[in-house]
N, C-alpha and C positions, 0 to 999 in steps of 0.2 A: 504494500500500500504506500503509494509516495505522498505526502501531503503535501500541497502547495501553496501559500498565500503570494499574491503579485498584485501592487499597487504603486501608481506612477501619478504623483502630484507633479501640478507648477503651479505659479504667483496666474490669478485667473480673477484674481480683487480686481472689480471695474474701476475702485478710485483708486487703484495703483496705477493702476494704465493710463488713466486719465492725468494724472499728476505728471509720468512718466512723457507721455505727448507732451503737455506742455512744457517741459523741463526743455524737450525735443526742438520746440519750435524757435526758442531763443539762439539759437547757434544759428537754424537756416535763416530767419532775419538778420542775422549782422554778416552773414557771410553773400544775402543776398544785397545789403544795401551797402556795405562795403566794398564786397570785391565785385558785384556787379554795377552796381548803377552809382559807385565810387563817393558817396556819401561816409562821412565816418559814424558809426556807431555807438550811440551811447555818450553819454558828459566824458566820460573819461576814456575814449575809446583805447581797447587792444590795435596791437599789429596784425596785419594778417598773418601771419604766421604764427599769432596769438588766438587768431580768430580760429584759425583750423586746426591746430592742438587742442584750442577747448572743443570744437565740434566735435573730432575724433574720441575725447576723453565722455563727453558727452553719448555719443551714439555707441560706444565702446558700453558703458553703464548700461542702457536701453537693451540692448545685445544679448547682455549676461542675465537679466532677469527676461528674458526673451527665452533662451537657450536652458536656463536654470531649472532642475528639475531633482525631486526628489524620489528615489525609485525605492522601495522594499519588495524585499524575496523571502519567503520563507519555507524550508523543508523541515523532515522528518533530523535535517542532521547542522543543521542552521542558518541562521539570520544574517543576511545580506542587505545592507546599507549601501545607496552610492547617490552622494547629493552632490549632484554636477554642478560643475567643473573642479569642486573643491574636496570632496572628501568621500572615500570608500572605506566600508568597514566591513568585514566579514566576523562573525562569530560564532563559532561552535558549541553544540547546544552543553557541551561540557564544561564549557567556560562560563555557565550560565548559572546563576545562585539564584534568582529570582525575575521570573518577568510578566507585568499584569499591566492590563490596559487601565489607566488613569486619567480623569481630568485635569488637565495641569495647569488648568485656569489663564490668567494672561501672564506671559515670562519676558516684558519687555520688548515683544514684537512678534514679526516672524524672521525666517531665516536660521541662522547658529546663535545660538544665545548659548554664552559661559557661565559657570557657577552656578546653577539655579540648585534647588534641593534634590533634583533629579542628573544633577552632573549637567552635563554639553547637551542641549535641544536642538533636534535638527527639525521644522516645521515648513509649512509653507502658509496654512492657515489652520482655523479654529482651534479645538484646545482640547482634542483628546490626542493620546499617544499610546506607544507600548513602552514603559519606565522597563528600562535592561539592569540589573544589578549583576554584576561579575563575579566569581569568585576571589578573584583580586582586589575585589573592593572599590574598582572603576563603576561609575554608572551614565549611563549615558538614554536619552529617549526619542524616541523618533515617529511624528507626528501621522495621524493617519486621517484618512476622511470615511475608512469601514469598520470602527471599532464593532461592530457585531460579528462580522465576517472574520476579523481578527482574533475576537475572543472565541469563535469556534472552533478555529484552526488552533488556538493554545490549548485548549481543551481536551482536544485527539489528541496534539503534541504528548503531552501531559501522560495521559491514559496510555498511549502508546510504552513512553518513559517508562512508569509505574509496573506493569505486566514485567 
């Protein structure tokens, strides 16, 4: 019997996007009214090659919360993390001292959040997770949007274990 859990979030907040356009729009203004219709932008304008290091740095940001995604895997033999571009974790169910779906309420955003009471948070939105306790004494949690489907799949885990 192979058990499976597979869940693939990304950032899908309409006022993120929304915030993130507009963040977007201020570079193609100054790069359209500077470097094309040769007006300087802004009281204190950049250089253009002010103007298109902030563009790039700008649509660079946009890109990454674009492209950013958080993936969980889980079998009979363990838990697979990979919150792109930045962090893969794998963990084997041996390594594992305790693991239960929780509400982990608001941890100062989404994203990675450090030190919380749950160790390192990897989320994309809302505020349930599965809280990982290690047997090393690391914990770390990783935010879901099927906590039911989740707590199934730990359940068979479990009973499987147990037998």
């Amino acid at each position: 019997m192979n058990i499976v859990f597979k869940e693939t979030q990304k950032f899908s907040q309409w006022w993120l996007w929304l915030i993130l356009i507009g963040i977007g729009i201020l570079p193609i203004l100054g790069i359209y009214k500077q470097l094309i219709i040769g007006e300087k932008f802004g009281d204190k304008p950049m250089s253009d090659l002010g103007i298109i290091i902030f563009a790039l740095f700008v649509f660079s940001l946009i890109a990454m919360f674009w492209f950013m995604q958080l993936k969980t895997e889980i079998d009979q033999n363990e838990i697979r993390m990979h919150f792109f571009p930045l962090v893969k974790k794998r963990v084997n169910w041996k390594e594992i001292k305790n693991a239960e779906i929780v509400n982990y309420g608001f941890v100062g955003g989404w994203g990675i959040r450090l030190w919380t009471k749950y160790g390192t948070v990897y989320n994309m939105k809302g505020n349930k997770g599965l809280a990982i306790a290690l047997t090393d004494g690391n914990k770390f949690l990783i935010g879901t949007q099927k906590p039911e489907e989740l707590t199934a799949i730990l359940e068979k885990i479990s009973a499987r274990n147990i037998k």
